[in-house]
MIMI-285650 format. One record per residue (C-alpha): residue number from 1; residue in one letter; x, y, z. Coordinates in steps of 0.001 Angstrom, whole numbers, plus 500000, padded with zeros to 6 digits. Each point is the difference from the previous one (the first is absolute). Example, Ala and Ser with C-alpha at 12.3 -4.5 7.8 and 13.67 -1.06 7.14 Angstrom:
<rec num="1" residu="A" X="512300" Y="495500" Z="507800"/>
<rec num="2" residu="S" X="501370" Y="503440" Z="499340"/>
This chain:
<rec num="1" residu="X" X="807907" Y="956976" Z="348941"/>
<rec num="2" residu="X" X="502969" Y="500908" Z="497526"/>
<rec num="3" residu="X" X="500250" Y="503031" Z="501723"/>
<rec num="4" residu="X" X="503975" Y="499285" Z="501140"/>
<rec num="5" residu="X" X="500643" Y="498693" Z="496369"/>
<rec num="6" residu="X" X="498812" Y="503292" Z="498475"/>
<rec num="7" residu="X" X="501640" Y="502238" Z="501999"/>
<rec num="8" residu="X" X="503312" Y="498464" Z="499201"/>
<rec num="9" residu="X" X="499753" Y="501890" Z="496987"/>
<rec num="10" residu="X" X="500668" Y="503872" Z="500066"/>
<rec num="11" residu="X" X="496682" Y="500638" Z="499724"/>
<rec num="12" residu="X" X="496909" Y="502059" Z="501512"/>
<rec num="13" residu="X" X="497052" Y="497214" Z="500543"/>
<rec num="14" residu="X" X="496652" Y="501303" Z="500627"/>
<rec num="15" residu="X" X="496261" Y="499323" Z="499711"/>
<rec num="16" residu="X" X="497674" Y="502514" Z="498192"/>
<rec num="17" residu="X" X="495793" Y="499952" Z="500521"/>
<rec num="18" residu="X" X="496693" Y="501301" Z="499942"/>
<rec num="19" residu="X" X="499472" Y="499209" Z="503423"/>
<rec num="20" residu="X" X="499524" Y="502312" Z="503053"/>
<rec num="21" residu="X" X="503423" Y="499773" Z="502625"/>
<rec num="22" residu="X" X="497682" Y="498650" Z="502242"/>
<rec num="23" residu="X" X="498596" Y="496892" Z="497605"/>
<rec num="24" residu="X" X="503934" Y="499978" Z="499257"/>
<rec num="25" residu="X" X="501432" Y="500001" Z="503752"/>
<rec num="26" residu="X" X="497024" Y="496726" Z="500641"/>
<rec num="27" residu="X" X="501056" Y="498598" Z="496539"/>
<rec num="28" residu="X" X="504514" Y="500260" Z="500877"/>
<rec num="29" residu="X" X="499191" Y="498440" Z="503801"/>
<rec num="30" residu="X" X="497872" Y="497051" Z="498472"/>
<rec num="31" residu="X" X="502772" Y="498932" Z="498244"/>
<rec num="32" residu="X" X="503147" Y="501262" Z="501441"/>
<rec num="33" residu="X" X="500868" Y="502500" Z="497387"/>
<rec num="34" residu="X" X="503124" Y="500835" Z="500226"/>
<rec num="35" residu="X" X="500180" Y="502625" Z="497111"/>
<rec num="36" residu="X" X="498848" Y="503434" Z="500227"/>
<rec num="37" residu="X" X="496013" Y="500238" Z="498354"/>
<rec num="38" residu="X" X="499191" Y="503700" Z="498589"/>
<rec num="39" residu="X" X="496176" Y="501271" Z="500008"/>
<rec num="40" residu="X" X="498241" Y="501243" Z="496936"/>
<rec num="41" residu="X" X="496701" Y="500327" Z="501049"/>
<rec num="42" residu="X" X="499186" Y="502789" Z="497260"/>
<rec num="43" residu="X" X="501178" Y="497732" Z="497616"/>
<rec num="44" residu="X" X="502495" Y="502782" Z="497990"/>
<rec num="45" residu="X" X="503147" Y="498451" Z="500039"/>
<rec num="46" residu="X" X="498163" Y="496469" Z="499360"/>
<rec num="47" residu="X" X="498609" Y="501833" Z="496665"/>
<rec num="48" residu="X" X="503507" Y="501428" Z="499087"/>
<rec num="49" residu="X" X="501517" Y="496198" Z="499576"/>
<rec num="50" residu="X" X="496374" Y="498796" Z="498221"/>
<rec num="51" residu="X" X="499685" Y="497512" Z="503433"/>
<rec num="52" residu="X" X="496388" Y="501171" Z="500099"/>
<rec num="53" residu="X" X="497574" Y="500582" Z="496729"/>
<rec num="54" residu="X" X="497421" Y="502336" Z="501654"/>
<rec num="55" residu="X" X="497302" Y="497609" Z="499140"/>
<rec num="56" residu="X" X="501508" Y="497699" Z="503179"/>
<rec num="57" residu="X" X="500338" Y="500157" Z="503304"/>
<rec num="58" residu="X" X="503302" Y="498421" Z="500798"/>
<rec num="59" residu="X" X="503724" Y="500600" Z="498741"/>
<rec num="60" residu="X" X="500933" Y="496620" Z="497766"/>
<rec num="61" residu="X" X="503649" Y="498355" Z="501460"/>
<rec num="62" residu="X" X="502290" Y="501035" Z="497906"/>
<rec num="63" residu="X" X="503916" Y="500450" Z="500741"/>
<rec num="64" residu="X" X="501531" Y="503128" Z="498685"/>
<rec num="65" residu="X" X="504680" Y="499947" Z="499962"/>
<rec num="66" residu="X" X="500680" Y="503253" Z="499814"/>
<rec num="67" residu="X" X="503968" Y="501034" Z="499889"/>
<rec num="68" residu="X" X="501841" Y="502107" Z="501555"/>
<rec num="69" residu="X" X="499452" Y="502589" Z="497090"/>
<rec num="70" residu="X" X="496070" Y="499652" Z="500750"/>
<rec num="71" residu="X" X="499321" Y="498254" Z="496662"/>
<rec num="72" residu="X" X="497958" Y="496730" Z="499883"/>
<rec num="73" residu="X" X="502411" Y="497355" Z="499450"/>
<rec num="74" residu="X" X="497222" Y="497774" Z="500008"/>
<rec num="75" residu="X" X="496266" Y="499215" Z="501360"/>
<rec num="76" residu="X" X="498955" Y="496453" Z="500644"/>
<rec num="77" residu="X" X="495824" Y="500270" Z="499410"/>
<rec num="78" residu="X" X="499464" Y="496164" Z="500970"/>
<rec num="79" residu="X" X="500844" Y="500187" Z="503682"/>
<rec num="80" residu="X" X="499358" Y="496794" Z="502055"/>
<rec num="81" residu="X" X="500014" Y="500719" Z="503331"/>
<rec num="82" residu="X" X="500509" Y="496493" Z="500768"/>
<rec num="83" residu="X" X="503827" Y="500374" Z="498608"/>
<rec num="84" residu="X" X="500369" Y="503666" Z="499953"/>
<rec num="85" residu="X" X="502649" Y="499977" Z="501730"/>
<rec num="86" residu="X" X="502069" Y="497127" Z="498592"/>
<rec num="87" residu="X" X="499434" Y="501867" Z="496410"/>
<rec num="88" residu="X" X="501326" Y="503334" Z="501198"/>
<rec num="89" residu="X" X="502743" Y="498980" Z="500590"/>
<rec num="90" residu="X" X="500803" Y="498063" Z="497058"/>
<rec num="91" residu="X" X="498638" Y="503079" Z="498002"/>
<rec num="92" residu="X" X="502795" Y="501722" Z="501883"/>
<rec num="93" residu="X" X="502727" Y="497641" Z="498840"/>
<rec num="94" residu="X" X="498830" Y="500233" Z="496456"/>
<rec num="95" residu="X" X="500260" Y="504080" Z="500152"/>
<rec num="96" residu="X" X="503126" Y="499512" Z="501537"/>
<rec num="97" residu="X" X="499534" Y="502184" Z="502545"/>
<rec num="98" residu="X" X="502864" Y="499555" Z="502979"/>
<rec num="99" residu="X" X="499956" Y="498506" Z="503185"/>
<rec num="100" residu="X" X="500583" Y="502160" Z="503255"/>
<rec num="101" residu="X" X="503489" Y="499132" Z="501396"/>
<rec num="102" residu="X" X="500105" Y="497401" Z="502090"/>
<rec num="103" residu="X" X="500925" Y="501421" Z="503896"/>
<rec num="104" residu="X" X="501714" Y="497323" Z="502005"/>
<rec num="105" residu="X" X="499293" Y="499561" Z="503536"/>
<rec num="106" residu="X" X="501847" Y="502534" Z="502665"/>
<rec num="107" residu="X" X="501940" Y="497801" Z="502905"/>
């Protein structure tokens, strides 16, 4: 996972679905999440961001930057999970948003 590589960045990384916690908690121990996953079984925030047309069932993987103003600095609608990682954080690079400093290891 890219986890480590993303949270270089002074960023808040998180996972948004449709899912019930519980389909979420199997889902994040199946593959070693290691990224917080939020539940939205009733599907309202899904509908906010247009992830889910009512006409379907499941949220489409898209990845929404949002700044530290709360505007959209862009949303990536042709997520591969395959390299979702890898292309977050060159998204990140291209926004230019900064890396956490880097803490160097107490004797």
């Amino acid at each position: 996972m890219s986890g480590d590589a993303i949270r270089a960045f002074n960023v808040v990384h998180f996972a948004a679905s449709v899912d019930t916690p519980e389909n979420l908690a199997r889902f994040a121990e199946k593959l070693g999440v290691d990224y917080p996953l939020l539940s939205d079984p009733a599907r309202e925030v899904a509908r906010a961001y247009g992830v889910v047309p009512d006409e379907q069932s499941y949220a489409v993987r898209w990845t929404f930057y949002i700044g530290v103003d709360g505007k959209i600095l862009y949303i990536d609608k042709e997520v591969s999970p395959a390299n979702a990682g890898q292309a977050i954080v060159n998204k990140l690079v291209e926004l230019g948003v900064e890396r956490r400093p880097v803490r160097k290891a107490s004797r």
